[in-house]
C-alpha positions as CSV (number, residue, x, y, z in Angstrom):
1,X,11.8,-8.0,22.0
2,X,13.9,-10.0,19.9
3,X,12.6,-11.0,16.5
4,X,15.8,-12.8,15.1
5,X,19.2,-14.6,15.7
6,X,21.6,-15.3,13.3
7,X,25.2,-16.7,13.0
8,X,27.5,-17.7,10.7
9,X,31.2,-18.9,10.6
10,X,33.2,-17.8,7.0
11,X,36.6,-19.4,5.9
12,X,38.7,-16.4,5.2
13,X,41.1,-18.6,2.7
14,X,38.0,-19.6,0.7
15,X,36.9,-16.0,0.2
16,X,40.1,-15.1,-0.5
17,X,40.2,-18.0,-3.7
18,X,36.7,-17.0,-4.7
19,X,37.9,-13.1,-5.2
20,X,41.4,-14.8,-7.0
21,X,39.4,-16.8,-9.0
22,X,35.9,-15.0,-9.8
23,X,37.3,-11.4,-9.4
24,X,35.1,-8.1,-9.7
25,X,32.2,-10.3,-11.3
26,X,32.0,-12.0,-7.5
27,X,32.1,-8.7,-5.7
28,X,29.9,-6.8,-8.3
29,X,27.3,-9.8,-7.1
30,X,27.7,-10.2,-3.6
31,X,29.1,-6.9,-2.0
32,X,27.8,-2.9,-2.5
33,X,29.7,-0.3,-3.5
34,X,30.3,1.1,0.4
35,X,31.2,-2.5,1.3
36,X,33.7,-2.8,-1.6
37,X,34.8,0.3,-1.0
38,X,35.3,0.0,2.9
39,X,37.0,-3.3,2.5
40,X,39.4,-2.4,-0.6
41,X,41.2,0.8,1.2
42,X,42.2,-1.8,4.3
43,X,45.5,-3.8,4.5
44,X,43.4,-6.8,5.1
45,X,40.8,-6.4,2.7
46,X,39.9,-10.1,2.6
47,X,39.5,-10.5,6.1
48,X,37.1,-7.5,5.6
49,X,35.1,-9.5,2.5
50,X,35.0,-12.3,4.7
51,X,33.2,-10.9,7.9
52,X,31.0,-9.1,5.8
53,X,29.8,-12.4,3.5
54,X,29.4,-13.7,7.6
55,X,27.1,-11.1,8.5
56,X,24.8,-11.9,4.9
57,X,24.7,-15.2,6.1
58,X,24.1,-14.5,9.5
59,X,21.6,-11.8,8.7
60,X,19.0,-13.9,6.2
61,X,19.3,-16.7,9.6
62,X,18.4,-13.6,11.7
63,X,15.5,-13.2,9.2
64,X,14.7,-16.4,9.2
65,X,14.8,-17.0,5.7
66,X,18.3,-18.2,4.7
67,X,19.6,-16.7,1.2
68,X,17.7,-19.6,-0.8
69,X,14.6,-17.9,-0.1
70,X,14.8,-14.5,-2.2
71,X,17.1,-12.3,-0.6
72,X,19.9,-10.9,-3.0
73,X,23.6,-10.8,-1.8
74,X,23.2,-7.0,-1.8
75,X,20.0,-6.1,-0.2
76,X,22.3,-6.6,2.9
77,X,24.8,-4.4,3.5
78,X,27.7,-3.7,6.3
79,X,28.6,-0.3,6.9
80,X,30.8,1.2,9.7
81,X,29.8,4.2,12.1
82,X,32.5,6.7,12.2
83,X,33.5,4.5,15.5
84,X,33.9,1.5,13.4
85,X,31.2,0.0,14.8
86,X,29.5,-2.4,11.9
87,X,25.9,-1.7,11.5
88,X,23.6,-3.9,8.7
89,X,21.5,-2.3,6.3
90,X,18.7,-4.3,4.7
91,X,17.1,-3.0,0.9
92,X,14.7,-5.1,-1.3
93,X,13.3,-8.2,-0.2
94,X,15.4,-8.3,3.0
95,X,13.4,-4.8,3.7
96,X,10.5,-6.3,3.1
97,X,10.8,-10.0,5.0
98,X,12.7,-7.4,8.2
99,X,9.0,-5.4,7.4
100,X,7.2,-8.7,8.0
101,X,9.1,-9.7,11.3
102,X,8.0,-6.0,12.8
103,X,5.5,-5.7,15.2
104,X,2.9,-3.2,15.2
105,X,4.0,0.2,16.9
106,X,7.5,-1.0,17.2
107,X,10.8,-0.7,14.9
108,X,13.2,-3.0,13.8
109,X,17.0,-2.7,14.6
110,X,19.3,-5.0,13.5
111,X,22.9,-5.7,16.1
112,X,25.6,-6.7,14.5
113,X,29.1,-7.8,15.6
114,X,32.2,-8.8,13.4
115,X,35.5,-10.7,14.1
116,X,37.9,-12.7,12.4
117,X,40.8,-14.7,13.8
118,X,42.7,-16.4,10.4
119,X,41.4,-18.5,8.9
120,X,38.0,-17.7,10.3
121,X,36.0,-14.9,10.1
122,X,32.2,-14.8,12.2
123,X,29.5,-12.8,12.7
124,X,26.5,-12.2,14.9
125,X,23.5,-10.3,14.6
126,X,20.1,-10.3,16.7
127,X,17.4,-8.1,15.0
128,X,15.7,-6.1,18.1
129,X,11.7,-5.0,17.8
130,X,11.3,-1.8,20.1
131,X,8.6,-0.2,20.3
132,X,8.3,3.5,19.1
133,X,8.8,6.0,21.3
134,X,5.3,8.3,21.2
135,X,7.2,12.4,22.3
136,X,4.1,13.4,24.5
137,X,6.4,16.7,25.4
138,X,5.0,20.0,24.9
139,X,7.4,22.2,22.3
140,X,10.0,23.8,24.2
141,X,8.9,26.6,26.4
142,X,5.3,25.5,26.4
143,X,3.5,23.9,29.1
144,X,0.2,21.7,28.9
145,X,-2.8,22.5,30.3
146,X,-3.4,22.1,34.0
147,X,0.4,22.4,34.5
């Protein structure tokens, strides 16, 4: 089931002033060291800061919360599968509130998608409830009872 929606729309010009003007003090705040890190070893590394500060955003809507309401710049973070494929990782009070949101018997995972086309950068993420698989299997090589 789906627990939460969120989407936001980033200027990638603005980012791009904010990082001129505010420098490491700005990302220290806002971005974790595997986000920095990701984004500073690309050609277009504020295109990169950009659709990550989208998928903050879209992530505290997602939550349901907005970033007014306790959750800290980094207890959401963008990291990349060795596909590339973005995935959202949530620490702190954005743990907690994604906690909150979770059924009973179920797990939270959080979709995320990224793209930028100058001078916009967007992102999308849904935060998926599924319920926890319960193995009822026997080990390997064993078989139950009555089988």
């Amino acid at each position: 089931m789906i627990v939460g929606i969120g989407t936001d729309l980033a200027n990638i010009e603005r980012i791009g002033r904010t990082i001129e003007r505010f420098g490491d003090r700005f990302l220290d705040r806002c971005y974790t060291e595997t986000e920095r890190a990701r984004s500073e070893r690309i050609a277009n590394r504020v295109e990169s800061y950009a659709k990550r500060w989208a998928a903050k955003e879209a992530c505290s809507k997602a939550l349901g919360t907005g970033l007014r309401m306790g959750i800290a710049w980094k207890d959401m973070a963008v990291r990349n599968l060795r596909t590339g494929q973005p995935v959202m990782e949530v620490t702190g009070w954005a743990a907690d509130r994604l906690a909150s949101l979770t059924p009973p018997g179920h797990e939270a995972l959080i979709h995320v998608t990224l793209t930028d086309d100058h001078p916009w950068a967007s992102a999308f993420v849904v935060i998926e409830a599924r319920p926890i698989a319960i193995d009822n299997a026997p080990p390997a090589g064993e078989k139950r009872a009555g089988t």
